[in-house]
TORRO-329368 format. One record per residue (C-alpha): x, y, z; residue number from 1. Coordinates in Angstrom, 2 decimals. Layout:
<kelums>
+---------+---------+---------+------+
|      px |      py |      pz | resi |
+---------+---------+---------+------+
|       X |       Y |       Z |  NUM |
...
+---------+---------+---------+------+
</kelums>
This chain:
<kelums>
+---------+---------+---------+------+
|      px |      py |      pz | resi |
+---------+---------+---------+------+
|  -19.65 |   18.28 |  123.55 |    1 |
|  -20.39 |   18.11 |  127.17 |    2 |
|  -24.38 |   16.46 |  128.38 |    3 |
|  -25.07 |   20.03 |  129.22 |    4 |
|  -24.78 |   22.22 |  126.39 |    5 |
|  -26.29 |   18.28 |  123.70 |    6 |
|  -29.34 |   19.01 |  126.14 |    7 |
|  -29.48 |   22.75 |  125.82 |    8 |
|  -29.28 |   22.21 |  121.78 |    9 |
|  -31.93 |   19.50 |  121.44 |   10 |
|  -34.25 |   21.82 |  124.07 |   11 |
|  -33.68 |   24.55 |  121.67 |   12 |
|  -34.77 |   21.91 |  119.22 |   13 |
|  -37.89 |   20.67 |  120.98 |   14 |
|  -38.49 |   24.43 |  121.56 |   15 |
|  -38.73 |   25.07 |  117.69 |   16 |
|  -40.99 |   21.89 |  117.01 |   17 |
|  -43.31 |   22.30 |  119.84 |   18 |
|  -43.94 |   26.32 |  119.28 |   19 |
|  -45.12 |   24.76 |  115.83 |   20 |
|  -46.65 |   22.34 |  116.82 |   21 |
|  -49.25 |   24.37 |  118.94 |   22 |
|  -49.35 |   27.54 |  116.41 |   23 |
|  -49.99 |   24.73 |  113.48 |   24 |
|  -53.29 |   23.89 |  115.69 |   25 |
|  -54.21 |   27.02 |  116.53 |   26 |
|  -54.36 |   28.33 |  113.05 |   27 |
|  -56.11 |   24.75 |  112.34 |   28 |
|  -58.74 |   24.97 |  109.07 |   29 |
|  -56.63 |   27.85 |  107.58 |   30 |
|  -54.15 |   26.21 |  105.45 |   31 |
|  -52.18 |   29.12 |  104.33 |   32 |
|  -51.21 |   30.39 |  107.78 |   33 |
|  -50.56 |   26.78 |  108.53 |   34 |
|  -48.24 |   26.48 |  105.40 |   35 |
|  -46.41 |   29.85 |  106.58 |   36 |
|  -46.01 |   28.36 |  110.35 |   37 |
|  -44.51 |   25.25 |  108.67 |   38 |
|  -42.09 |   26.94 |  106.38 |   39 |
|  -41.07 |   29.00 |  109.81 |   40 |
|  -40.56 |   25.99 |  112.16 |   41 |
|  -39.04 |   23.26 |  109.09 |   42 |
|  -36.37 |   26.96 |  108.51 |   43 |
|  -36.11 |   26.87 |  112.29 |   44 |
|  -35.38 |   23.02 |  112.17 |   45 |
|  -32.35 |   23.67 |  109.22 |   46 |
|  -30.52 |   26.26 |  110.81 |   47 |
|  -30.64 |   24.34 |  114.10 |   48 |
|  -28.93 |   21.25 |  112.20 |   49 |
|  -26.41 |   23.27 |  110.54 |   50 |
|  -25.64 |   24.89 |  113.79 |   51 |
|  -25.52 |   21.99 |  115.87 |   52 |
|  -23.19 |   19.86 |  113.58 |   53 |
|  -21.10 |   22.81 |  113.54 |   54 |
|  -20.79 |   23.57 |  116.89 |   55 |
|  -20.08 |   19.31 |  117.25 |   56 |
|  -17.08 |   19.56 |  114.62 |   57 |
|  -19.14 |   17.72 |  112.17 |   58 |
|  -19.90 |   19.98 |  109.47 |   59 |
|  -19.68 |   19.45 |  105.75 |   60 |
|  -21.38 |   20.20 |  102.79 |   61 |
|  -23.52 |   17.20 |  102.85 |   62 |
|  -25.21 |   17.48 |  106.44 |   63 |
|  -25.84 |   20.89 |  105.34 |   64 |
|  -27.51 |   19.21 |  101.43 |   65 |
|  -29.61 |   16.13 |  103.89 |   66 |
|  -31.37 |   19.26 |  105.81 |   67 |
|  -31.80 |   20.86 |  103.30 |   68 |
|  -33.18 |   17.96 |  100.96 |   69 |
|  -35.55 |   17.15 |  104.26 |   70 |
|  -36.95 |   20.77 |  104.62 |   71 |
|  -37.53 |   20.72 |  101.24 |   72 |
|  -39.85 |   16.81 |  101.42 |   73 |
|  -41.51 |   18.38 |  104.75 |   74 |
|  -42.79 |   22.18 |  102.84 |   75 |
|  -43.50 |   20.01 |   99.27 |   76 |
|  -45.61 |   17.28 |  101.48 |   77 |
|  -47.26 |   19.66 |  103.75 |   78 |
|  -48.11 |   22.11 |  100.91 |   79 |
|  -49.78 |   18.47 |   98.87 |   80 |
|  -51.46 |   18.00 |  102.33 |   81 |
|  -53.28 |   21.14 |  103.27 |   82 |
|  -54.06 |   21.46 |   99.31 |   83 |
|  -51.91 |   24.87 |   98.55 |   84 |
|  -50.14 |   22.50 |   95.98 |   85 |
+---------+---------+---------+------+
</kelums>
């Protein structure tokens, strides 16, 4: 994969964490909206990793299982966190 098009994916990335980022703030002291935001962006952060390893030639069943496994830590310790647990 050309420099080009690895910086366009990881922009895309930084795109998806930033937006939330800033709409986990601004919905800051109202844990449920902040749960939903952080179910939208870890989704956001899956797909991207199952995209990008596929468009790099490197996708397999157990890229796709570690993404999934992390979305999974990130909702379960976020949900403990804000109390929704």
């Amino acid at each position: 994969m050309d420099n080009r098009r690895h910086l366009l994916h990881y922009a895309i990335l930084f795109l998806i964490v930033g937006t939330g980022l800033w709409f986990f703030h601004e919905f800051r002291y109202q844990p449920h909206p902040q749960m939903v935001v952080v179910a939208l962006a870890d989704f956001g952060y899956v797909l991207w990793g199952v995209i990008h390893h596929y468009r790099e030639g490197r996708f397999n069943w157990g890229i796709v299982t570690e993404y999934l496994l992390l979305g999974v830590v990130v909702l379960l310790a976020f949900g403990l966190t804000l109390g929704l647990g």
